[in-house]
Backbone as CSV, one residue per row, in Angstrom:
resi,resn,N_x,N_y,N_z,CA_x,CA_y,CA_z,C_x,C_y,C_z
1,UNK,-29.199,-10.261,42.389,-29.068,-11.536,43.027,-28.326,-11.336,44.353
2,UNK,-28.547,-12.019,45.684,-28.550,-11.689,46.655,-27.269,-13.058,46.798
3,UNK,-26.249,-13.135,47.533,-25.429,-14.313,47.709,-25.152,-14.265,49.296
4,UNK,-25.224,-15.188,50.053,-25.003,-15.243,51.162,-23.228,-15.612,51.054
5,UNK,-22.831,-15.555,52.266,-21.543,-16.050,52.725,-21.609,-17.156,53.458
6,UNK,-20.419,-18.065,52.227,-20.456,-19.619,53.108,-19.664,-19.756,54.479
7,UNK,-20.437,-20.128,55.353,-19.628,-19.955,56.726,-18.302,-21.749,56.593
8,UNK,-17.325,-20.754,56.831,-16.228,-21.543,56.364,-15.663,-22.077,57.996
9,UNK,-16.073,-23.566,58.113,-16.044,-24.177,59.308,-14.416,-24.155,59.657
10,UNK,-14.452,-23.803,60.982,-13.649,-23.785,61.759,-13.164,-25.264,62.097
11,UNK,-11.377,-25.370,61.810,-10.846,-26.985,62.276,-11.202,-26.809,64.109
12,UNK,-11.745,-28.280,64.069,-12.322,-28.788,65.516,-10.778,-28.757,66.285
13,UNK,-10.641,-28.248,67.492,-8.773,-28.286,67.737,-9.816,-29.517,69.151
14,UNK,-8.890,-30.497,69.358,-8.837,-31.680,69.986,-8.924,-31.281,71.583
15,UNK,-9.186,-31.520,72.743,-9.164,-30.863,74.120,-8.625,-32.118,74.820
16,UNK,-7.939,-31.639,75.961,-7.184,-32.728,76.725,-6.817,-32.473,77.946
17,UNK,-7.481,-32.846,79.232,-7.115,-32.738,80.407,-5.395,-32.844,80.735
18,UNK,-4.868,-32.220,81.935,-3.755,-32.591,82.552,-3.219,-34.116,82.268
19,UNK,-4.102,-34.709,82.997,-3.862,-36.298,82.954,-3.508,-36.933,81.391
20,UNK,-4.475,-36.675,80.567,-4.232,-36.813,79.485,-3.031,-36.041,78.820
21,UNK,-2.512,-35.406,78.921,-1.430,-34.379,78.424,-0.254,-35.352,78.935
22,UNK,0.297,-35.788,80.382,0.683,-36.208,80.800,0.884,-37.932,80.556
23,UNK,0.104,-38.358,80.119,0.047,-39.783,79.561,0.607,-39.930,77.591
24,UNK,0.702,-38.875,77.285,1.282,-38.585,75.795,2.435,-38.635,75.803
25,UNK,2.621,-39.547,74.270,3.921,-39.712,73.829,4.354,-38.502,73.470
26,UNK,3.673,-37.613,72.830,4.113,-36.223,72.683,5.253,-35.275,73.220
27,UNK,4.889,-35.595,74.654,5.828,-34.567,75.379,7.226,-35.638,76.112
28,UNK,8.174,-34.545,76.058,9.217,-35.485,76.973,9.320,-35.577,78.428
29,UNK,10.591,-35.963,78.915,9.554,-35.999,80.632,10.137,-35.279,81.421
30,UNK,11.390,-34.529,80.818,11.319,-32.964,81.123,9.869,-32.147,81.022
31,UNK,9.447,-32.025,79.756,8.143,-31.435,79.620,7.267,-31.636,80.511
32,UNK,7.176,-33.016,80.654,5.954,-33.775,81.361,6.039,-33.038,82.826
33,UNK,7.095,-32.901,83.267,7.294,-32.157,84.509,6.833,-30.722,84.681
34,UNK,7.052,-30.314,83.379,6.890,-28.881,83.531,5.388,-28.884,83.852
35,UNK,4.615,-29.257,82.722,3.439,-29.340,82.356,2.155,-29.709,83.915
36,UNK,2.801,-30.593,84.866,2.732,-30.870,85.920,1.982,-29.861,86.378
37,UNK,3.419,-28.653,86.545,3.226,-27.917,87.625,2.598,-26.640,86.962
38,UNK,2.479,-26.322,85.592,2.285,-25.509,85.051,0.288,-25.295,84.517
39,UNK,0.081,-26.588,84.536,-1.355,-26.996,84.511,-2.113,-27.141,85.434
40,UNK,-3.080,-26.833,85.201,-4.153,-27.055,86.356,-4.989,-28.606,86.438
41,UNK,-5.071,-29.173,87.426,-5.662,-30.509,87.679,-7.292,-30.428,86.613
42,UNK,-7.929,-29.072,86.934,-9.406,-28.999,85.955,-9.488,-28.739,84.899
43,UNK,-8.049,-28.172,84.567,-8.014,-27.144,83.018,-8.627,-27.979,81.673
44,UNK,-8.558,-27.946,81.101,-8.977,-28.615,79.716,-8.030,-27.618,78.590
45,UNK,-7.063,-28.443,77.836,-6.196,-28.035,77.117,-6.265,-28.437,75.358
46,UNK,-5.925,-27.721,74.875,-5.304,-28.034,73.362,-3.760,-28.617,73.087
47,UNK,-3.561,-29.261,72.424,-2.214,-29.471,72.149,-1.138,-28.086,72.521
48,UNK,-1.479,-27.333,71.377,-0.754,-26.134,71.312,-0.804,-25.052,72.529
49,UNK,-1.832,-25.254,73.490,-1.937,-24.159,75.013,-1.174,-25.045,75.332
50,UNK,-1.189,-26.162,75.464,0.168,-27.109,76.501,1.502,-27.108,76.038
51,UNK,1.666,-26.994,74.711,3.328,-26.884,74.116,3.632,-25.150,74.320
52,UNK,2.605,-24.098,74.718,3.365,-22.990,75.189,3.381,-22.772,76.694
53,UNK,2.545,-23.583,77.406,2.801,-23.623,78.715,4.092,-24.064,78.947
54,UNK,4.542,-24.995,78.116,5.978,-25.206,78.076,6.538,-24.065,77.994
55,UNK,6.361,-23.871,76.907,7.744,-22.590,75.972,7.885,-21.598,77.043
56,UNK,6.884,-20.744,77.791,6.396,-19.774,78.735,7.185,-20.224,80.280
57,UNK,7.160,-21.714,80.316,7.882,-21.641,81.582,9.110,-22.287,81.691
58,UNK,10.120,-22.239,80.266,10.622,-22.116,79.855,11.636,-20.680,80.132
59,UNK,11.237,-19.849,79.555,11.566,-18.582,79.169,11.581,-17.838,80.160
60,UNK,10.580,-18.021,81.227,10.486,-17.364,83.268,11.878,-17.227,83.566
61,UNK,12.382,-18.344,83.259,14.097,-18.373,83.486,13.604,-18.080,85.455
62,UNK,15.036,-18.287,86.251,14.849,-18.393,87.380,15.334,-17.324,88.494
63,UNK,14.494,-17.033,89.533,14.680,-16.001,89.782,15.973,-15.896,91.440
64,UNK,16.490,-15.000,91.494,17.443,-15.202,91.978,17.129,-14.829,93.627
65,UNK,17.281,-15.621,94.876,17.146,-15.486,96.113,17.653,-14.655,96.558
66,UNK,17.841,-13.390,97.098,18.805,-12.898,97.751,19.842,-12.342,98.720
């Protein structure tokens, strides 16, 4: 007997422009700032690419003039 493999569907993850990212209760408006400058006006995002665009520019920490 021959059994195929059930293709085990992938969760749909949600997509969300800048604008939209930016209009969410989600983020705070620290975030919202970050997210600003950290996103692209065309990008198309997931929740979770936008909460590490945070974390990521975050963590850059700042660089010193000298």
């Amino acid at each position: 007997m021959v059994f195929k493999k059930k293709k085990v569907a992938q969760p749909v993850q949600r997509t969300f422009s800048k604008a939209q990212l930016l209009a969410a209760n989600r983020f705070s408006g620290v975030e919202k700032d970050i997210l600003h400058v950290a996103l692209t006006d065309e990008g198309i995002y997931t929740a979770a690419q936008a909460e590490q665009a945070v974390q990521s520019f975050i963590q850059r920490g700042v660089k010193e003039h000298g």
